[in-house]
MMTF fields as JSON, N, C-alpha, C and O atoms, coordinates in Angstrom:
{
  "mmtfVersion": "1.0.0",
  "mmtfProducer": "UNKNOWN",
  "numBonds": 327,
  "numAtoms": 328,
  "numGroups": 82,
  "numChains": 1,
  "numModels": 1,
  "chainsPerModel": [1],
  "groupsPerChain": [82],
  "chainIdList": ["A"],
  "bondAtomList": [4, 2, 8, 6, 12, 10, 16, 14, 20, 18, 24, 22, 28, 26, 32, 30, 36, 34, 40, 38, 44, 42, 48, 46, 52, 50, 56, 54, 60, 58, 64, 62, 68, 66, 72, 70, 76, 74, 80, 78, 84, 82, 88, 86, 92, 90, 96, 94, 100, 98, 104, 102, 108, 106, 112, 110, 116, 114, 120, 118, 124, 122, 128, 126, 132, 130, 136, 134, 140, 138, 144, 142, 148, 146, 152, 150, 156, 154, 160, 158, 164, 162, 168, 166, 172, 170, 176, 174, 180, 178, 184, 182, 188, 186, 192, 190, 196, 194, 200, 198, 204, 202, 208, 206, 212, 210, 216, 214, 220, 218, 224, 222, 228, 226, 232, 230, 236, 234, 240, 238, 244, 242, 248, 246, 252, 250, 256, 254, 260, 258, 264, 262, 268, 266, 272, 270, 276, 274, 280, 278, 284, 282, 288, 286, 292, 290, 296, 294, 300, 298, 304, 302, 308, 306, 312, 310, 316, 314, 320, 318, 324, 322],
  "bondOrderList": [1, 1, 1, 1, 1, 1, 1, 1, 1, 1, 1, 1, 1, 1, 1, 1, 1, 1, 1, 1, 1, 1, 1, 1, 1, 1, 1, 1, 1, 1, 1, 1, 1, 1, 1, 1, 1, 1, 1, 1, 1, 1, 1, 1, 1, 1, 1, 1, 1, 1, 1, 1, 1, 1, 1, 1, 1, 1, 1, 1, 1, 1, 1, 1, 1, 1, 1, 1, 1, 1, 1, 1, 1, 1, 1, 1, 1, 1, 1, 1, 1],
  "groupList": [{"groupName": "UNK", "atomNameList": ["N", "CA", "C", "O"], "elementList": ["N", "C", "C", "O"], "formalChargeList": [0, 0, 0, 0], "bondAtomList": [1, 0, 2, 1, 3, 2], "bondOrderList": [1, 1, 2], "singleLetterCode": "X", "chemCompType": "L-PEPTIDE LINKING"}],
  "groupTypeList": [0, 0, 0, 0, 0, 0, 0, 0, 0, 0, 0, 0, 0, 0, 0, 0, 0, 0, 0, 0, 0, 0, 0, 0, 0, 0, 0, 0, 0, 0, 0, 0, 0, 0, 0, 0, 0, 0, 0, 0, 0, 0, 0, 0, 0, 0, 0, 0, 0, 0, 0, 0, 0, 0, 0, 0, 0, 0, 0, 0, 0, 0, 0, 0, 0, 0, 0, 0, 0, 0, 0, 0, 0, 0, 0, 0, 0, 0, 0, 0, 0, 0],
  "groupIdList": [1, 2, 3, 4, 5, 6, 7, 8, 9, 10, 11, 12, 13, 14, 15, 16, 17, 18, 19, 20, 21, 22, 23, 24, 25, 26, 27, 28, 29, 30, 31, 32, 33, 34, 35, 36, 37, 38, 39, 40, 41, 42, 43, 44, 45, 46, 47, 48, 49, 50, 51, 52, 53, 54, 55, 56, 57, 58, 59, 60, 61, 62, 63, 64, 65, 66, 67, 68, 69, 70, 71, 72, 73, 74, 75, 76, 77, 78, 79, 80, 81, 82],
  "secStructList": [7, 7, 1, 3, 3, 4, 4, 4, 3, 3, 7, 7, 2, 2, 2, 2, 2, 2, 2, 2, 2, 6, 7, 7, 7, 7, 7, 6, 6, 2, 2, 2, 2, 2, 2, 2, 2, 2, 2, 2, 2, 2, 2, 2, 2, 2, 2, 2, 2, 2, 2, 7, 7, 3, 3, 3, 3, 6, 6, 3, 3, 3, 3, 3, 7, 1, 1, 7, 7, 7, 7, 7, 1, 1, 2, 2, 2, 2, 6, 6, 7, 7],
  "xCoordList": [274.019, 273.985, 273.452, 273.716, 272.571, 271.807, 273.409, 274.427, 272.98, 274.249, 273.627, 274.389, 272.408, 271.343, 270.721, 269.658, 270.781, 269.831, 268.953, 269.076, 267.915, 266.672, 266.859, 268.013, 265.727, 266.385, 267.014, 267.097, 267.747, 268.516, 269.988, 270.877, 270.047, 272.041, 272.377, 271.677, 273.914, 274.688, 274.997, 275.264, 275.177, 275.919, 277.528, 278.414, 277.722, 278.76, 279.666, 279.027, 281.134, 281.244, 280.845, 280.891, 280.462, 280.453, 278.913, 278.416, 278.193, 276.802, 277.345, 277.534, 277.782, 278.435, 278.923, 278.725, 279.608, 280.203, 279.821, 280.03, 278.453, 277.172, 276.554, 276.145, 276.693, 275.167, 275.969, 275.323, 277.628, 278.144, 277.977, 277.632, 278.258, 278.35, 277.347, 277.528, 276.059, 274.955, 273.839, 272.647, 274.878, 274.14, 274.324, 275.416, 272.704, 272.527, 273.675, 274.296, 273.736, 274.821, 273.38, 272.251, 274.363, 273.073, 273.355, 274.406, 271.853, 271.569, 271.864, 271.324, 272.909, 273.096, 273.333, 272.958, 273.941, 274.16, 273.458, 273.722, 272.108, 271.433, 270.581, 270.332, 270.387, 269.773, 271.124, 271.07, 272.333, 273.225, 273.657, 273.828, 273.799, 274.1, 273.187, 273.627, 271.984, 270.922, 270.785, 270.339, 271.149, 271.109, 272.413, 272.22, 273.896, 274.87, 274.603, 274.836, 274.101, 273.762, 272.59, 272.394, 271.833, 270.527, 271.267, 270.983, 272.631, 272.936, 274.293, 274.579, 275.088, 275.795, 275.008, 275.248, 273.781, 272.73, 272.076, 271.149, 272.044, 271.646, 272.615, 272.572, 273.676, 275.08, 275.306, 275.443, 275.317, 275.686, 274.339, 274.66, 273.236, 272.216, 272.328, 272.02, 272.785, 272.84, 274.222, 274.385, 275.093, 276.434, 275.753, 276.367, 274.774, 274.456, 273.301, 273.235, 272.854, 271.483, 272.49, 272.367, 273.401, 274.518, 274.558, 273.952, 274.962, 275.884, 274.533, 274.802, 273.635, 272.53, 271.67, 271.033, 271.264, 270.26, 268.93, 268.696, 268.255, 266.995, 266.01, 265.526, 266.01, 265.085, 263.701, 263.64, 262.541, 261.272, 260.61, 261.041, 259.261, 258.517, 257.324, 257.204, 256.381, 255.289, 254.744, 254.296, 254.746, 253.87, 254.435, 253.679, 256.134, 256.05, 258.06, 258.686, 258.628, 260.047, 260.33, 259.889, 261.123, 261.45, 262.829, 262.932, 263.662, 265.06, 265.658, 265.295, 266.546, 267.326, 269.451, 269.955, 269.955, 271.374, 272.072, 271.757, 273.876, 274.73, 275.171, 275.454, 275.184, 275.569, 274.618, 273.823, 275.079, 274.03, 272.9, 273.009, 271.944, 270.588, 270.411, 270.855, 269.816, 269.147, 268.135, 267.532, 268.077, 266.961, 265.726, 265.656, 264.469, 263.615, 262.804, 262.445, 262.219, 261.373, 260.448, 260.171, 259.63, 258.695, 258.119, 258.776, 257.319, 257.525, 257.246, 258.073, 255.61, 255.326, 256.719, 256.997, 257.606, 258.29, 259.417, 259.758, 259.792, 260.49, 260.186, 261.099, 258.72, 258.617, 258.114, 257.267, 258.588, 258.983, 259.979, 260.234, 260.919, 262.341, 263.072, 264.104, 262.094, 262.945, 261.806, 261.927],
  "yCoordList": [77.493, 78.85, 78.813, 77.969, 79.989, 80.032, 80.415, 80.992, 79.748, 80.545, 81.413, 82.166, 81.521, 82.622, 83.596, 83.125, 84.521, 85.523, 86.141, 86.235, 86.615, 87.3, 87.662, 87.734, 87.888, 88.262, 87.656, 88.138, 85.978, 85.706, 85.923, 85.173, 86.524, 86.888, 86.586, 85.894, 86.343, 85.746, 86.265, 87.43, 85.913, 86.815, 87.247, 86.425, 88.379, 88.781, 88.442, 87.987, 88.596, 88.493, 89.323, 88.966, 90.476, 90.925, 90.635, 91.395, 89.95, 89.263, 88.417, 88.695, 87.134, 85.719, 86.228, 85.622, 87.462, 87.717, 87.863, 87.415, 89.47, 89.489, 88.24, 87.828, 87.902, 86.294, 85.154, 84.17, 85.202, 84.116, 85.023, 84.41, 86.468, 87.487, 86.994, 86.657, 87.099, 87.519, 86.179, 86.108, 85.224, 83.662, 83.598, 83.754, 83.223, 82.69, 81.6, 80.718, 81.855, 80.433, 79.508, 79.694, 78.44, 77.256, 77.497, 77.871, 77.119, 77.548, 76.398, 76.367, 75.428, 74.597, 74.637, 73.615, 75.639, 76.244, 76.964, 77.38, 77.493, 78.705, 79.032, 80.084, 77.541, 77.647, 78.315, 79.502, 77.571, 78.009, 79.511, 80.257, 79.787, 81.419, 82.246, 83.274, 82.136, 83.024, 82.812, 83.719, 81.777, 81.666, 82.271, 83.338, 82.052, 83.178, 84.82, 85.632, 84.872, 86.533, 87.107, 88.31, 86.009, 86.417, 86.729, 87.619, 85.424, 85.878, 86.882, 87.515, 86.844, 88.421, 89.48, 90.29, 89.552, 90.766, 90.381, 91.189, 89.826, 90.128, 90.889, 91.995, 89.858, 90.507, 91.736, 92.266, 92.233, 93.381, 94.568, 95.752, 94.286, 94.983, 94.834, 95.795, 93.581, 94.023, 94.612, 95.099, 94.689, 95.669, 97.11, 97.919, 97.498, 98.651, 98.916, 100.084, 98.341, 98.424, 98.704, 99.65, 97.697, 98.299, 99.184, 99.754, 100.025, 101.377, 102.515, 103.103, 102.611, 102.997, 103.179, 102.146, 104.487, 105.142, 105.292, 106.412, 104.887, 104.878, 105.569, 105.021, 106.668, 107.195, 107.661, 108.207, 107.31, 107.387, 108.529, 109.135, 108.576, 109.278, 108.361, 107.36, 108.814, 107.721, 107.694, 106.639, 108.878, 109.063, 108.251, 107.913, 107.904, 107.127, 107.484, 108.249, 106.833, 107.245, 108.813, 109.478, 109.08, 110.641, 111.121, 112.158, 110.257, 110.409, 108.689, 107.621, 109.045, 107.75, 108.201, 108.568, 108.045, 108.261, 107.74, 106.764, 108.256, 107.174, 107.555, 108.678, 106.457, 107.054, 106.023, 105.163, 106.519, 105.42, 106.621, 107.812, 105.827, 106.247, 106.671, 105.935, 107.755, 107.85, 106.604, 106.113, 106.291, 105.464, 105.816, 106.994, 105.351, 105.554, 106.042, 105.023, 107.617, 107.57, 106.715, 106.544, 105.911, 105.655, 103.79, 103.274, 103.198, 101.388, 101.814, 101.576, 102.705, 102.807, 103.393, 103.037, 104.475, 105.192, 103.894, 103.748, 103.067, 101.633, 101.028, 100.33, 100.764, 99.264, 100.72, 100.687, 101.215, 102.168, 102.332, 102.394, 102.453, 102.25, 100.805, 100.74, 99.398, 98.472, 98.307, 97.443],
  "zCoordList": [53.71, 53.202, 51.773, 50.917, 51.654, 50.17, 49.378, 49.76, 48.096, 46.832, 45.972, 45.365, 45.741, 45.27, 45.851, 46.254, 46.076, 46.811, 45.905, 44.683, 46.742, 46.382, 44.726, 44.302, 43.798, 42.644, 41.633, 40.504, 42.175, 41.717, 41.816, 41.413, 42.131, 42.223, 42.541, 43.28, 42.789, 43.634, 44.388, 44.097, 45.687, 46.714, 46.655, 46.424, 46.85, 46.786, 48.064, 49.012, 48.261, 49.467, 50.804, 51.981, 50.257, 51.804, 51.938, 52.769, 51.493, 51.767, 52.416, 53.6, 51.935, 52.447, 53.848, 54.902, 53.719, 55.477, 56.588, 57.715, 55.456, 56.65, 57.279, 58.364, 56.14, 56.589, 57.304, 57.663, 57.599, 58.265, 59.845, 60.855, 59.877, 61.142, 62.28, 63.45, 61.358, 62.025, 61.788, 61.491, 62.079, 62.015, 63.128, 63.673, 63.959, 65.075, 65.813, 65.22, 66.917, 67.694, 68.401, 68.855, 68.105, 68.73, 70.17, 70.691, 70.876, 72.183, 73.383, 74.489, 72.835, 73.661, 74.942, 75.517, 75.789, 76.817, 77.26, 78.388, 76.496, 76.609, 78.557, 79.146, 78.969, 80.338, 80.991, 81.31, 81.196, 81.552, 81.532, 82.496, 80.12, 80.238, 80.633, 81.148, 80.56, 81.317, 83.211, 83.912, 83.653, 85.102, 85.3, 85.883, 85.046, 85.053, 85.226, 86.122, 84.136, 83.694, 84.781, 84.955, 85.494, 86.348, 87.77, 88.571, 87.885, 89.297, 89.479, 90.495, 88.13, 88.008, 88.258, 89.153, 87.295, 87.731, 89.112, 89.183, 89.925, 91.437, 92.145, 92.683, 91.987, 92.487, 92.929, 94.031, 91.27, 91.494, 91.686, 91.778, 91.725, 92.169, 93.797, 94.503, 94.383, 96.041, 96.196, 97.315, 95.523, 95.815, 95.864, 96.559, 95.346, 94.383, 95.941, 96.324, 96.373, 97.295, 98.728, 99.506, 98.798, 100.15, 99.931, 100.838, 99.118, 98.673, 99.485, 100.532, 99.047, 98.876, 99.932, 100.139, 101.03, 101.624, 101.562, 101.109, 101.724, 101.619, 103.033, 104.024, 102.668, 104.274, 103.543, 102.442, 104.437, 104.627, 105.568, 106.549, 104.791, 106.198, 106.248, 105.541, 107.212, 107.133, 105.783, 105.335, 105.024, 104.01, 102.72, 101.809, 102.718, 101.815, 101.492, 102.225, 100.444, 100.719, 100.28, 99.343, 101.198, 101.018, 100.131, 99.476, 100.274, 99.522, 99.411, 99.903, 98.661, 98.022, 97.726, 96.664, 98.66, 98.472, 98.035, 97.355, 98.255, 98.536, 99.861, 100.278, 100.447, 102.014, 102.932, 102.552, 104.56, 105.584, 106.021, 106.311, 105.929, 106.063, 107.662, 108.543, 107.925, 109.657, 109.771, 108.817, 110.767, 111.315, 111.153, 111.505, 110.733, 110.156, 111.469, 112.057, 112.41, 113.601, 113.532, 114.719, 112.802, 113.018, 112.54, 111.636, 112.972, 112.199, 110.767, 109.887, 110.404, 108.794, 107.933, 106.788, 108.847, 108.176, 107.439, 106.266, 108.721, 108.586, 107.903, 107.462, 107.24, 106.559, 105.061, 104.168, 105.249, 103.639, 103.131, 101.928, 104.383, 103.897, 103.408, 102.74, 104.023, 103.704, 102.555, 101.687]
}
């Protein structure tokens, strides 16, 4: 930690506090916590996609719910909905 700041001055404490706050953490774990956080966020994006209706027409998707979807009449209407 600097004992001089800009100017010359000394830092006061609530500098010293800021600057201990908002000091980076080393990234030793860092692969780790990002593959965590990638498959929490899948998780709960396919909890979120169960929940979730999706009906089509041929022309393209027509609505988006919560609830179970009708069966799509048609294959294009089908491969719009999935």
């Amino acid at each position: 930690m600097c004992d001089v700041m800009e100017g010359g001055k000394n830092p006061d404490r609530l500098d010293l506090l800021l600057t201990d706050y908002f000091r980076p953490e080393p990234a030793t774990d860092l692969s780790r916590r990002i593959t965590s956080a990638a498959q929490e966020s899948r998780a709960v994006l396919e909890r979120l996609e169960s929940k979730l209706a999706v009906e089509a027409t041929a022309r393209g998707v027509s609505r988006v719910a919560l609830g179970t979807a009708a069966k799509p009449a048609t294959a294009r209407s089908r491969a719009c909905a999935s």
